[in-house]
py3Dmol code that shows the C-alpha trace and the ligand (Angstrom):
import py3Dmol

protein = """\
ATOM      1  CA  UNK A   1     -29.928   2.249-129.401  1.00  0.00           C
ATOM      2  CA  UNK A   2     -28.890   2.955-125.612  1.00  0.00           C
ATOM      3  CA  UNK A   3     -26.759   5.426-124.855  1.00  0.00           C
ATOM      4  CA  UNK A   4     -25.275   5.960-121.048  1.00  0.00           C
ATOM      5  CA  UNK A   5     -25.290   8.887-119.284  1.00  0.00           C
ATOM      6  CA  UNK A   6     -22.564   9.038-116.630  1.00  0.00           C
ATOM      7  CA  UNK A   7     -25.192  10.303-114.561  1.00  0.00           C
ATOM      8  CA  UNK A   8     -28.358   8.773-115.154  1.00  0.00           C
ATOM      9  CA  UNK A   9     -27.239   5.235-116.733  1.00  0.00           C
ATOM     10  CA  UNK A  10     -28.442   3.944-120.243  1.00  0.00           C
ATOM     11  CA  UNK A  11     -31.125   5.855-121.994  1.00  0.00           C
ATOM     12  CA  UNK A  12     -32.731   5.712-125.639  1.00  0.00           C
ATOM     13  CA  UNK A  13     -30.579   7.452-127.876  1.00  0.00           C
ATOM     14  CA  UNK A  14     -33.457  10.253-128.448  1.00  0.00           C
ATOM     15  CA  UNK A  15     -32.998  11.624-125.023  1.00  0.00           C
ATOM     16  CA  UNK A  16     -29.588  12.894-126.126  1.00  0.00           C
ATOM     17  CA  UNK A  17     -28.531  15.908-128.237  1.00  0.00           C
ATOM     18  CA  UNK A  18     -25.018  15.024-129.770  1.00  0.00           C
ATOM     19  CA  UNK A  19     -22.895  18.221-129.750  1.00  0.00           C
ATOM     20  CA  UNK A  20     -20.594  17.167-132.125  1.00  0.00           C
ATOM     21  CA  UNK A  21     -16.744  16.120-132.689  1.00  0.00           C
ATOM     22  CA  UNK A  22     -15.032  16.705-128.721  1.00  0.00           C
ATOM     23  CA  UNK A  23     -11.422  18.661-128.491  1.00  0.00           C
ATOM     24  CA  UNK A  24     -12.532  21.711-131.115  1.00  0.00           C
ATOM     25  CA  UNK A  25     -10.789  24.701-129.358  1.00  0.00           C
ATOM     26  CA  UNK A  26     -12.317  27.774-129.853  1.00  0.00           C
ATOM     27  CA  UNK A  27      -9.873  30.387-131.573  1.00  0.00           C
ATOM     28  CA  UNK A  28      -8.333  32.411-129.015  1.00  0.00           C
ATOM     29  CA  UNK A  29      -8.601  35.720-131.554  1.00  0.00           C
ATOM     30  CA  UNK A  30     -11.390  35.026-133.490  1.00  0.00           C
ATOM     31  CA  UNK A  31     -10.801  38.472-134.925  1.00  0.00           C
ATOM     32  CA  UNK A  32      -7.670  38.075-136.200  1.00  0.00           C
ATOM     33  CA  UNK A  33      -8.775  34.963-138.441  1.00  0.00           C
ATOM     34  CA  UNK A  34      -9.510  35.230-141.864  1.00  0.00           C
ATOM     35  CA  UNK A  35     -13.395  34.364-142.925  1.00  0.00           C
ATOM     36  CA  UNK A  36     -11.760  31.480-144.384  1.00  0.00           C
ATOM     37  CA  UNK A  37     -10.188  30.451-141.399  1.00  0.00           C
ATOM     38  CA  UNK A  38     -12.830  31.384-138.991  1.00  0.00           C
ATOM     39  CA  UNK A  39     -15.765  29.470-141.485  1.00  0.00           C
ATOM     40  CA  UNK A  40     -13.021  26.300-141.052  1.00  0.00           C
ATOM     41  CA  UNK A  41     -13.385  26.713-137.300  1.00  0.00           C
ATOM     42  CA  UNK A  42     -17.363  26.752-137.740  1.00  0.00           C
ATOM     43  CA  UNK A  43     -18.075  24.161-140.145  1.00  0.00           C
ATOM     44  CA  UNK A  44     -15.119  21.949-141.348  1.00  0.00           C
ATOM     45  CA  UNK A  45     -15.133  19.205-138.698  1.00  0.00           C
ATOM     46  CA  UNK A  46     -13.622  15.681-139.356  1.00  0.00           C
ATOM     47  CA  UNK A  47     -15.647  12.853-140.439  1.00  0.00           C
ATOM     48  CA  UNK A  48     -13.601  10.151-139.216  1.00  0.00           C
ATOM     49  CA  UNK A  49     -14.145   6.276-139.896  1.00  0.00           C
ATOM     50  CA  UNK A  50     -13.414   4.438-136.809  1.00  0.00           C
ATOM     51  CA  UNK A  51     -12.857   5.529-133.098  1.00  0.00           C
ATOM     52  CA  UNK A  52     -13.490   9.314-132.161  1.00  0.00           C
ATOM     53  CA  UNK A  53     -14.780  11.289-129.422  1.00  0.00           C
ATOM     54  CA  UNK A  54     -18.119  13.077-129.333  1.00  0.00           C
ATOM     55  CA  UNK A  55     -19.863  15.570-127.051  1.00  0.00           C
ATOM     56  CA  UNK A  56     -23.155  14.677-125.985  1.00  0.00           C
ATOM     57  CA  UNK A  57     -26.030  16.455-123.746  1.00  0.00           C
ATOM     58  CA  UNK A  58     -28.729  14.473-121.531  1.00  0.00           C
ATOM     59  CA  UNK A  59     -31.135  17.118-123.105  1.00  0.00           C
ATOM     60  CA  UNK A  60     -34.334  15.100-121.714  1.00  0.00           C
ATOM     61  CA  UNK A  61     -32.590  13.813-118.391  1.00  0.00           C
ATOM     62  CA  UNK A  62     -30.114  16.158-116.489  1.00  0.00           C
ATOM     63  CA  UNK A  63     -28.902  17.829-119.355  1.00  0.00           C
ATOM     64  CA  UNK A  64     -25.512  17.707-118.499  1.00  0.00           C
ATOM     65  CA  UNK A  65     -22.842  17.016-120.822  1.00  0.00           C
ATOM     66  CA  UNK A  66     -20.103  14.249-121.411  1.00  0.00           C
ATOM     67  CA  UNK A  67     -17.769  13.153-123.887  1.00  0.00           C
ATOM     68  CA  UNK A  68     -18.242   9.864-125.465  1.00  0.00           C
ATOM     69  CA  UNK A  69     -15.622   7.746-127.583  1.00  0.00           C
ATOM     70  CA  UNK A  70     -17.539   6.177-130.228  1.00  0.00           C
ATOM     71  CA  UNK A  71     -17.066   3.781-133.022  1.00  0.00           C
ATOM     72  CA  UNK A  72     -18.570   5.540-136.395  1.00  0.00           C
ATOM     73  CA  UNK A  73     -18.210   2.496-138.523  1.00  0.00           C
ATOM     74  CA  UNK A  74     -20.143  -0.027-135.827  1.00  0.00           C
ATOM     75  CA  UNK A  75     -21.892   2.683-133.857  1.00  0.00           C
ATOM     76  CA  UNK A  76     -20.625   0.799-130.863  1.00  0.00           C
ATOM     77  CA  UNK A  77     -20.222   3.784-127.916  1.00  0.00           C
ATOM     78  CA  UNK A  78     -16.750   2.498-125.963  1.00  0.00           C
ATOM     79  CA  UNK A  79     -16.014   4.565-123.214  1.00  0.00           C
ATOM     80  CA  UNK A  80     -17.747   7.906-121.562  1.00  0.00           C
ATOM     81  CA  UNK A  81     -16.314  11.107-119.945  1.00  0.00           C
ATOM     82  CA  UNK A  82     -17.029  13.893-117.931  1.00  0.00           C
ATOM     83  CA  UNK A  83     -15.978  17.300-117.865  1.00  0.00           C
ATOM     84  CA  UNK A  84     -13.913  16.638-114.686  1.00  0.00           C
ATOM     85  CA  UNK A  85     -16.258  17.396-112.436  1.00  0.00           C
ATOM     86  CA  UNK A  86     -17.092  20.827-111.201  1.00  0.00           C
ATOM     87  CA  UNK A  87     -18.614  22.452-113.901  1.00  0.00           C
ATOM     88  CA  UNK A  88     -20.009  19.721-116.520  1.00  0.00           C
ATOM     89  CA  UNK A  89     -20.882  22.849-118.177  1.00  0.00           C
ATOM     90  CA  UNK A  90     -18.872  23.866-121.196  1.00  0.00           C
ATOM     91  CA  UNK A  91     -16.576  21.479-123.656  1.00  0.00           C
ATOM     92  CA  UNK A  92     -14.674  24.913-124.561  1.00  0.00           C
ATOM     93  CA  UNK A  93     -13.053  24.090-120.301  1.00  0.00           C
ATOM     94  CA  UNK A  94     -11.329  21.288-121.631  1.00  0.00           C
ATOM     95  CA  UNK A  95      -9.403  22.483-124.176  1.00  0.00           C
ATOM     96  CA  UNK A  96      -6.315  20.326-125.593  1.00  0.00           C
ATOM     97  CA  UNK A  97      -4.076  18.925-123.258  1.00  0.00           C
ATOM     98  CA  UNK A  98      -1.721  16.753-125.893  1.00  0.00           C
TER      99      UNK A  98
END
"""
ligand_1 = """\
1
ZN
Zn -28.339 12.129 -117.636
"""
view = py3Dmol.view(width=600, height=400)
view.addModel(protein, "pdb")
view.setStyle({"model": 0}, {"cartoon": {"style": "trace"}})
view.addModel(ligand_1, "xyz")
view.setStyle({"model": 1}, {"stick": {}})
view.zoomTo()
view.show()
């Protein structure tokens, strides 16, 4: 499977590091969660069926990140994002803007 990076254009899937389920805000007071809350925020992530958004690193190419939409029933990758430009550092930037 091919994935494209913004940057570099399609490369074998085993170039790339997935990062996970995109739009997870960090807590803002991590110390004022409970462990329960705060092991929610580490390891409960949603396993959807269908269309969600992923972060994935070029970790063999420019190592950058983006944020890919991706169908998890077909596999089919629809659309790719970056971290508005600047710094295509960190997903934490982003945040939620809904
Ligand atoms: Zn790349």
């Amino acid at each position: 499977m091919l994935i494209e990076c913004p940057w570099c254009g399609p490369r074998a899937e085993s170039e790339f590091s997935c990062g996970g389920e995109a739009d997870i805000v960090r807590p803002a007071e991590p110390d004022k969660l409970s462990d329960r809350e705060w092991g929610d925020y580490l390891f409960m992530r949603k396993n959807p069926r269908g269309v969600h958004r992923e972060q994935w690193m070029h970790a063999q190419g420019c190592r950058r990140w983006f944020m890919a939409t991706r169908d998890t029933v077909t596999y089919a990758f629809q659309g790719y994002e970056t971290f508005g430009g600047a710094s295509a550092g960190h997903a934490a930037k982003e945040g939620k803007q809904s």
